[in-house]
C-alpha positions as CSV (number, residue, x, y, z in Angstrom):
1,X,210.4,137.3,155.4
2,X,207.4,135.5,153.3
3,X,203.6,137.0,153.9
4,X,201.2,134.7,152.1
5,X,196.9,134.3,152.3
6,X,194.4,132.4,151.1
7,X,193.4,133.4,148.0
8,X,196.3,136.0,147.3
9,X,199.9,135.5,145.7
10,X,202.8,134.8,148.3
11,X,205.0,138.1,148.9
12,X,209.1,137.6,149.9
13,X,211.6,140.0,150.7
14,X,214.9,140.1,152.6
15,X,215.4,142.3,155.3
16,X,218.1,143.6,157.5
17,X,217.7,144.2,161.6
18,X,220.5,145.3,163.7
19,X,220.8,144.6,167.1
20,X,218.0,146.4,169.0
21,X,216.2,147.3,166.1
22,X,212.4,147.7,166.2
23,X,211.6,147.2,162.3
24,X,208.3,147.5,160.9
25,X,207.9,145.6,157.6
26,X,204.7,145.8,155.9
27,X,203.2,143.8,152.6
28,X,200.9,144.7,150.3
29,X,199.3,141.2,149.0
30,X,197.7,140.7,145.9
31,X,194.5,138.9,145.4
32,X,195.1,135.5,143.0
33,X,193.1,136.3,139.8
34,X,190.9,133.4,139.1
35,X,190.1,132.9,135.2
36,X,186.3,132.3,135.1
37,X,183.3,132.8,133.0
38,X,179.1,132.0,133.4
39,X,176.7,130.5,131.1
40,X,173.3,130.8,131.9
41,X,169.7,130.4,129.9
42,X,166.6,127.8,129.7
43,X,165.8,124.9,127.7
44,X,163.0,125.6,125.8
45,X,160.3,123.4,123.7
46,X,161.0,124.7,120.2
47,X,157.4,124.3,118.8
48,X,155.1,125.2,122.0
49,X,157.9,127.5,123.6
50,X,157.7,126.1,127.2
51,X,160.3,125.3,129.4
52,X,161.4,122.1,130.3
53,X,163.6,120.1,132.6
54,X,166.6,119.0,130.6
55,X,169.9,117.4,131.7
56,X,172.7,119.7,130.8
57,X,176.4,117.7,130.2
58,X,179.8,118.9,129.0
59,X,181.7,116.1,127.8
60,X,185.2,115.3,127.7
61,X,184.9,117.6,131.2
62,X,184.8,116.8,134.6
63,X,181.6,118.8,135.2
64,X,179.2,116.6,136.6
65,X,175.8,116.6,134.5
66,X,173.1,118.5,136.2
67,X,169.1,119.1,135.6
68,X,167.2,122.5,135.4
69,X,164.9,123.6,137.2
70,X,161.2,123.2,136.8
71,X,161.6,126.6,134.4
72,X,163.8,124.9,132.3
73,X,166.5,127.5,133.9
74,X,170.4,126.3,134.4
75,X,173.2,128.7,135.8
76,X,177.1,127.4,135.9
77,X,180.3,128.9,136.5
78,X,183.2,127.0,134.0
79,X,187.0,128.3,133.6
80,X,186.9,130.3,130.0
81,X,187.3,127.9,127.5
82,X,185.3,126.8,124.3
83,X,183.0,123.5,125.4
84,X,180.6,121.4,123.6
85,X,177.0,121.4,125.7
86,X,175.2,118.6,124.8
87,X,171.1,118.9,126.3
88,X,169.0,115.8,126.9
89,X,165.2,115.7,127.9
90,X,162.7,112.6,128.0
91,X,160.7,112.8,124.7
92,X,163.3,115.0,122.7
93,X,166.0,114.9,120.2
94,X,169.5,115.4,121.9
95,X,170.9,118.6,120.9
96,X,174.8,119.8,121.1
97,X,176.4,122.9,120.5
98,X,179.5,124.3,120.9
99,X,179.7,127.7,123.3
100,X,182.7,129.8,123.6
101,X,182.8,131.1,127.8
102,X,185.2,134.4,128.2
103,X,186.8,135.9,131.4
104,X,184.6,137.7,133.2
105,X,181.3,137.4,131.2
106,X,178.3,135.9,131.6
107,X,177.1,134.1,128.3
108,X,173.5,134.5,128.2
109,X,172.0,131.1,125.9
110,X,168.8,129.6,125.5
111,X,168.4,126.3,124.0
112,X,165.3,125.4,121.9
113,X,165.2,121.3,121.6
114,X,162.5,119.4,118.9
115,X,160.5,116.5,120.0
116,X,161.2,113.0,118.6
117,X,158.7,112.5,115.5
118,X,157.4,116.2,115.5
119,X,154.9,117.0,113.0
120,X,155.1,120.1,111.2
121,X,152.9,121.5,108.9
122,X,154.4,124.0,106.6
123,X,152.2,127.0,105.7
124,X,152.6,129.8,102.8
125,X,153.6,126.9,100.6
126,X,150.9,127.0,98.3
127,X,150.8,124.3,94.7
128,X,148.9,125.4,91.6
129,X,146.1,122.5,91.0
130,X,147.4,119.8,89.3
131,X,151.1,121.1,89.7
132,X,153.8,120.0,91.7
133,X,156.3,123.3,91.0
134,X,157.3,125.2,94.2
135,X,157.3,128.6,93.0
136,X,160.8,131.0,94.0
137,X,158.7,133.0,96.0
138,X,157.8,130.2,98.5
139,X,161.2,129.2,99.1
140,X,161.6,131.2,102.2
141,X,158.9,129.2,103.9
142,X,160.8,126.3,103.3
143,X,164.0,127.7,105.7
144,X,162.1,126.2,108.8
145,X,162.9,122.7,107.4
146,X,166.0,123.4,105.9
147,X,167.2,125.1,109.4
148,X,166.3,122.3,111.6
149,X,168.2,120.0,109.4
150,X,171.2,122.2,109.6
151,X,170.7,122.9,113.1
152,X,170.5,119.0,114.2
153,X,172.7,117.2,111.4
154,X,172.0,113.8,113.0
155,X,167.8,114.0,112.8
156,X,166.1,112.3,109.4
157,X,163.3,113.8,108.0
158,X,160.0,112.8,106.1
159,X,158.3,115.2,103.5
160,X,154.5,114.6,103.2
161,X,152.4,116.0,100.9
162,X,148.8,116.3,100.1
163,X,146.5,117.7,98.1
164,X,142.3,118.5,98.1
165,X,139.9,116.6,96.6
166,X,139.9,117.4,93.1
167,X,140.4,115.0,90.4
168,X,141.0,111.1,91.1
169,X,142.2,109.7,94.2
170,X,145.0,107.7,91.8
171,X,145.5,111.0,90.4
172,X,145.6,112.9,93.7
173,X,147.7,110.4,95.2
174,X,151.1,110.3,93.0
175,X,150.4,114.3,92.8
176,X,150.9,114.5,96.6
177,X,154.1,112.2,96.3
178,X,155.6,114.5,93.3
179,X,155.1,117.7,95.6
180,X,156.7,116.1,98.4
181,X,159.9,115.2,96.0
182,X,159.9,118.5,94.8
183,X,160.8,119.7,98.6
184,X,163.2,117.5,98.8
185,X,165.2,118.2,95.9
186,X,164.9,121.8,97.3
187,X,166.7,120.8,100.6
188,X,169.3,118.4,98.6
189,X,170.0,121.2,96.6
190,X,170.5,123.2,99.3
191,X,173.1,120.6,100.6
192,X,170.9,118.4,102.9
193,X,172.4,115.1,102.4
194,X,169.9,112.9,100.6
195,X,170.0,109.8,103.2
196,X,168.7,111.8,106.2
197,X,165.1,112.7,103.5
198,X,162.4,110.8,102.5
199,X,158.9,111.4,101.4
200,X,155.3,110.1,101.3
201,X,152.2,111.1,99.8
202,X,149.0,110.9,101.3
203,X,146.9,112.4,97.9
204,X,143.4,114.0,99.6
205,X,143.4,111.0,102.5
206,X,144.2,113.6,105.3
207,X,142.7,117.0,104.7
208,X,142.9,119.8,107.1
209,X,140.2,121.9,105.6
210,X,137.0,121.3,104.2
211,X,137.1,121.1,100.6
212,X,134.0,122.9,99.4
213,X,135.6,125.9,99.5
214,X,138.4,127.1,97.2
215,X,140.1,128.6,100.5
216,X,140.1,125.2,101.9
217,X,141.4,123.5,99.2
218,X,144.0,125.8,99.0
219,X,144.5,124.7,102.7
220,X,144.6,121.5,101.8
221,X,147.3,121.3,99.5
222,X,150.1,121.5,101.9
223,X,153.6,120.0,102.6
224,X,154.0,118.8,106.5
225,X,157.3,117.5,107.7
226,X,157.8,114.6,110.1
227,X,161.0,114.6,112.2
228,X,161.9,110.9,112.7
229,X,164.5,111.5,115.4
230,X,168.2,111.9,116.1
């Protein structure tokens, strides 16, 4: 005799009657165990922190890509297994990861994605007047650049620098362009290959403070970096 169910595993067993016999046979069926594991989360604007409707692929899979919703919030169900999630939105640099889904558990991930050609002005990185040193105390401040880099190996990256008004414009000018070297040569050394960096200087063209104070000035002479896409 063979007992089998939807969704449980097949039971046999042989069994003996003899001639008149009523014989009650019973089967206790076990339910097929399923390996499967959740991932769920938003995509997220990494600068402004809103959500935003992203397409949300696994390739070399036959999941079919899928948007968020209008919160930026995706849920799937995937059979355990390590994937590579790869997230696209209109405006923004692809970003791909790879996530490890277990048996039973519900991965819990946000993803934060960067515009194409963000600007971002770095502050708490401060330049003596006239100098173009970074001082070892600022070079925490420069781990937001050095992490997107790391974090999206395929973007490129230009270092600007500026300064305030004082001295000559010539003067100003190349001292904005040394600054901006010096940030990069803080990033190569940090193993950021030197092909995906380049710099400008833009002297006391673009100021961001008025200059008639010392605290502006101060303000003034400032590193920004421009993300120039993946």
């Amino acid at each position: 005799m063979r007992a089998s169910s939807e969704g449980y595993i097949p039971q046999a067993r042989n069994v003996v009657i003899e001639p008149e016999q009523e014989l009650l046979v019973s089967f206790e069926l076990e339910k097929v165990h399923i390996p499967m594991a959740q991932i769920a989360g938003k995509v997220i604007d990494r600068m402004s922190k809103i959500p935003i409707v992203a397409e949300i692929s696994f390739p070399e899979t036959d999941v079919v890509p899928f948007l968020t919703d209008e919160t930026g919030v995706f849920k799937l169900k995937l059979p355990p297994d390590t994937y590579i999630v790869k997230i696209n939105a209109e405006g923004y640099i692809p970003y791909a990861t790879p996530v490890l889904l277990k048996d039973g558990e519900i991965l819990l991930k946000d993803f934060y994605l960067l515009k194409q050609y963000e600007k971002i002005s770095v502050r708490g990185i401060y330049f003596a007047e006239g100098s173009a040193d970074i001082d070892s105390m600022y070079y925490p401040v420069l781990n937001e650049g050095l992490k997107l880099l790391r974090e999206y190996p395929n973007i490129k990256m230009e270092i600007r620098g500026h300064t305030d008004n004082v001295g000559s414009a010539e003067t100003n000018l190349a001292l904005s362009r040394a600054r901006a070297e010096s940030v990069m040569n803080f990033f190569i050394k940090m193993g950021i290959e030197p092909s995906r960096l380049r710099t400008s200087g833009y002297g006391e063209t673009k100021p961001t403070a008025r200059n008639d104070t010392e605290e502006g000035r101060t303000q003034n002479r400032r590193i920004e970096f421009y993300i120039l896409g993946g």
